[in-house]
N, C-alpha and C positions, 0 to 999 in steps of 0.2 A: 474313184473309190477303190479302198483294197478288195482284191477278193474273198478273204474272209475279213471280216471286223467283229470284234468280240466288244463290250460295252459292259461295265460296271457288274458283271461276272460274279454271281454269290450262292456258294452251295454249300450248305452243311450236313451235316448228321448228328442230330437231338444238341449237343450244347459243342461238337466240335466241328468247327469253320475249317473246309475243307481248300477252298475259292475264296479270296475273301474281294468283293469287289474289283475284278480288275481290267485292265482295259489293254487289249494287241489288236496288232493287224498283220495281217499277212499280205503280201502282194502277189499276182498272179506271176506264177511260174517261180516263187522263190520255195525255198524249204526250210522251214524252223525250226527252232530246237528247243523244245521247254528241258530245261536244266535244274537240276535239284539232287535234295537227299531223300531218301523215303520219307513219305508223310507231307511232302513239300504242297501239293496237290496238281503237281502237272500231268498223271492221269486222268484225273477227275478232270480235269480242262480237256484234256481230250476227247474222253468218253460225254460230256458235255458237248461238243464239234459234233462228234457222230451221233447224238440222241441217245445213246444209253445210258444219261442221267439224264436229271431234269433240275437244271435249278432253280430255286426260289426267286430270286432275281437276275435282270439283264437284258441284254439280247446279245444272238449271235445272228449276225448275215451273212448267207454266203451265196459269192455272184450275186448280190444284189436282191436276194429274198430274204427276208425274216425267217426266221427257224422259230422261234419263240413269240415274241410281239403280236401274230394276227394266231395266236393257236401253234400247239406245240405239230411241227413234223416230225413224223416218224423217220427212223434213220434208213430205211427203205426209199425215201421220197429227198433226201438230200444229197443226191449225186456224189457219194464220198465212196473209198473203198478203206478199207481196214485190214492194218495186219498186225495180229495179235503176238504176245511175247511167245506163247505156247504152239505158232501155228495154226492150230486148229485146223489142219487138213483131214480129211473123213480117211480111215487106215482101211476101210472095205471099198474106196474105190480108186480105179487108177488114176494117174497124173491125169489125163486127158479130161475123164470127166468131176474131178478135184476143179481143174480151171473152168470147166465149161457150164458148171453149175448152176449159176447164176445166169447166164445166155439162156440157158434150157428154162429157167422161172421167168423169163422174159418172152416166151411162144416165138424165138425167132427162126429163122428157117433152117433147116439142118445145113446146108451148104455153108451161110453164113454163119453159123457156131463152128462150123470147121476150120472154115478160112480163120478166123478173130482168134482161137483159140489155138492152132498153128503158131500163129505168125506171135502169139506175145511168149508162145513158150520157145521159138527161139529166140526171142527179143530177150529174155531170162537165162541162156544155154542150155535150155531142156529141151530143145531140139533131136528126136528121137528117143526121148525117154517117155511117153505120151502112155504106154503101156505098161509101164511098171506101177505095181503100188509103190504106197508111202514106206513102207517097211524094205523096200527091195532100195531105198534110195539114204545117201549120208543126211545130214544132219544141215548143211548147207542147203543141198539140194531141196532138201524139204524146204526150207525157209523161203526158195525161190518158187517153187508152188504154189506156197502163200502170198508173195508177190505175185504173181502171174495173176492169180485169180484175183486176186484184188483190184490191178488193170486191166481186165478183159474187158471190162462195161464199158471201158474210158471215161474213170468219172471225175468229178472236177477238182476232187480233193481228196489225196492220197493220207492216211492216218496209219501212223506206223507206232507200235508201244512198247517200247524195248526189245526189238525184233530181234537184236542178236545176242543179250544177253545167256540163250540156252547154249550160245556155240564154243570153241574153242577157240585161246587168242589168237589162233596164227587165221584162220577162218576168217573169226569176226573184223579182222583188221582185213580182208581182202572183200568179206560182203561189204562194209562202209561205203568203198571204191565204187563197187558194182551200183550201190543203192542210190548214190551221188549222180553216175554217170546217166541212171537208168530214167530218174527224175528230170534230173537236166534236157536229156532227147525227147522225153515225151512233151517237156513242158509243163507238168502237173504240179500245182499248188501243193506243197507239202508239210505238212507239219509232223513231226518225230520225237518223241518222248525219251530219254535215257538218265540214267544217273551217271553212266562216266563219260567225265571232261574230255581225254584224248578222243571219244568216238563222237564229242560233239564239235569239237575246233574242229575234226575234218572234215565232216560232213557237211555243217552248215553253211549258211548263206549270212544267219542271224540267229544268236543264240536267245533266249529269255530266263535267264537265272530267277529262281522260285525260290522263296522260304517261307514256312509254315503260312502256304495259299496267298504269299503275296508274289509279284514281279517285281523283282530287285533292281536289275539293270537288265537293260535289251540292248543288243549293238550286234556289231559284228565278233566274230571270232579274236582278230586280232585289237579292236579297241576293248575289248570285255578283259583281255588278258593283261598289254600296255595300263589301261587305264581301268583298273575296278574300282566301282563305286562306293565299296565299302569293307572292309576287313573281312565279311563273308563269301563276296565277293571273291576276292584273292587268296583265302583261304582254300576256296575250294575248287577255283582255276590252276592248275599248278603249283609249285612249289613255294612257298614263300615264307623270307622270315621275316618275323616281326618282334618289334623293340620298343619295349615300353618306356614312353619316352612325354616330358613336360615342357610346352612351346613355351620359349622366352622370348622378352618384350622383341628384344632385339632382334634383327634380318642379317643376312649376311650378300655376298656379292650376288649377281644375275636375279636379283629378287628371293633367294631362296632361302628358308627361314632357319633357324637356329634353335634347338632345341637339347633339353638335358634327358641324358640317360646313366644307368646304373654304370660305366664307364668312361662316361665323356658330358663334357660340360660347354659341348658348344658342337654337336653335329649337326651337319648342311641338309637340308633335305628342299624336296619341292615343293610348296606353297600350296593346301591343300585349297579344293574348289570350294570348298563353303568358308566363309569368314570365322577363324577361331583366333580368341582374345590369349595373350599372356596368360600362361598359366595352366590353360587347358589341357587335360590329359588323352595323348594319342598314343599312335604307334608308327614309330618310323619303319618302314618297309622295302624290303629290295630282293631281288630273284636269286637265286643262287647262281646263276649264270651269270648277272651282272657285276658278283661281284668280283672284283681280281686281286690275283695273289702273288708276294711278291719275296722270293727270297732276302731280298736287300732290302730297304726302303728307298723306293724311288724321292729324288728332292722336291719341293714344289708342290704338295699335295696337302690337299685339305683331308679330311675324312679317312685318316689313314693310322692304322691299328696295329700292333705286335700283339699278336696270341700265340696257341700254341694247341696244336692237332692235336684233339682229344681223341677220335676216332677214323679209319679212313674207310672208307665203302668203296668198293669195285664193282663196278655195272655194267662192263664189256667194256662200251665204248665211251665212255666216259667214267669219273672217280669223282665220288662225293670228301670232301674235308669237314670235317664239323669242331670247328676254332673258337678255343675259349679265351675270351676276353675280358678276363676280369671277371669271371663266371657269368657271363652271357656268351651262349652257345649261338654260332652262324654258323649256316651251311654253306657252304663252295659248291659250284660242280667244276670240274677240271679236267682237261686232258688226261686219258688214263697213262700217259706215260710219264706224269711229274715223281720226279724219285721219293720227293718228302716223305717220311713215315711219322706215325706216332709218338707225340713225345716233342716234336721238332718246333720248333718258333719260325712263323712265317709271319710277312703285315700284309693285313686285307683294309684294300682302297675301296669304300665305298660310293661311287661316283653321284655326285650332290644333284644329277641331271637322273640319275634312277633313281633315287630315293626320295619315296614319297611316305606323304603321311594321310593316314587312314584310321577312322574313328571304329 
């Protein structure tokens, strides 16, 4: 059995479904990522986990106890710790007893609230900072606080909800690191809440993409990105363009299907996973990285296009193209040292092995 299992999950507010029936698991020692846009309800699934909602239908287990099913537990009584988007560290007391908080509401013996409460706050690098307030420390530092107290109890499911959203990029790109490596050593169940993709591919173990309180697709980081389940999917995993586009009868070679768009009457793409008939309206799909560019036209190629750089974006270490074809607009990303400029005619090969089609 996973260490958390959630079951048929339903929570609203008067006539708006927040949750709408849904069903995960977590396994002991993995970390997950509820993925979404606001409103999605991966909060509320979390705040659900910890007890500070209550849904109308379900169950959640964790390690193997009902939370809900024999009588609701309190989130005192589910072995979790929480770390909230805000912090919420007390600004009137210092680090030390900030993390030791909870040991002190637990009657345990002062030596042992010393030693536990030691030993995680340099497990977090607040080692010798025990005496400062929250005010005397950055903006990082605080966050780990909030960590630390959260693991002091050692409990069996770490809840994290948008933790680093308050920080700055260059920070919250080194807390990720920190939060990954910190989880991993202890071993603790984690599930983590965020709206952006870049802090959820690195982090996770397994991501669960949410949209308005459903689970979309769940996988790994890298099949969630390779293979999205649905236009929203890839929408909102990185870059992607998409081409609206009408499958015809006809297949083309390695199985992969042929379809019309607003400039081509016979593009290759990959055979989507659910059966669609002649005719059907999709969207053929490909990364802006997969696609390549070609001052010549290479010979021998299927899927391959003369446009003409509408715009060119410079992003340090790479160069976005955005090539119009027959006024459909693709994006490239490229080498930032390709000389093209605006104005110029390139052909973009779309390879019939990356392009997929998505409803």
């Amino acid at each position: 059995m996973a260490h958390i299992e959630i079951s048929q999950l339903f929570k609203s507010y008067k006539k708006t479904v927040a949750v709408n029936r849904i069903d995960l698991s977590v396994e002991k020692g993995e970390l997950l990522t509820l993925l979404g846009p606001s409103g999605c309800g991966k909060t509320t699934t979390l705040r659900c986990i910890a007890g500070l909602e209550k849904p109308q239908e379900g169950e959640i287990v964790i390690d193997g106890r009902p939370m809900l099913g024999r009588g609701f537990v309190p989130p005192s009584r589910r072995g979790i710790g929480m770390v909230f988007q805000n912090y919420a560290v007390w600004p009137h007391m210092k680090v030390f007893n900030n993390v030791a908080y909870g040991l002190k509401l637990e009657k345990l013996p002062r030596q042992e609230i010393r030693t536990r409460t030691m030993q995680v706050l340099e497990m977090v690098g607040l080692g010798g900072l025990q005496e400062r307030y929250p005010g005397q420390l950055s903006g990082g530092q605080q966050q780990r606080v909030a960590l630390a107290r959260a693991m002091v109890r050692n409990p069996k499911v770490l809840l994290l909800d948008e933790p680093l959203s308050n920080l700055d990029a260059k920070l919250r790109e080194k807390m990720r690191f920190e939060i990954k490596s910190l989880a991993r050593r202890m071993g603790i169940t984690s599930v983590y809440v965020t709206h952006d993709q870049a802090e959820a591919m690195v982090i996770s173990d397994r991501i669960a993409v949410m949209q308005a309180g459903n689970v979309v697709q769940i996988d790994t980081p890298q099949k969630i990105y390779a293979q999205p389940a649905d236009r929203f999917v890839a929408d909102f995993i990185g870059a992607m363009n998409f081409i609206a586009a009408k499958i015809l009868q006809s297949s083309g070679p390695d199985g992969a299907m042929k379809v019309r768009t607003s400039f081509c009457d016979g593009l290759l793409c990959q055979r989507p996973a659910q059966k669609m008939d002649g005719g059907s309206n999709v969207f053929a799909s490909i990364r802006p990285e997969d696609v390549e560019v070609f001052a010549e036209p290479p010979a021998g190629r299927p899927n391959l296009f003369r446009g003409t750089i509408a715009h060119r974006a410079y992003l340090g270490n790479f160069l976005y193209f955005f090539v119009d074809i027959n006024g459909e607009m693709i994006r490239v990303q490229v080498p930032y040292y390709l000389p093209q400029a605006e104005g110029e005619a390139v052909y973009l090969y779309l390879d019939p092995q990356r392009c997929k089609l998505l409803v």
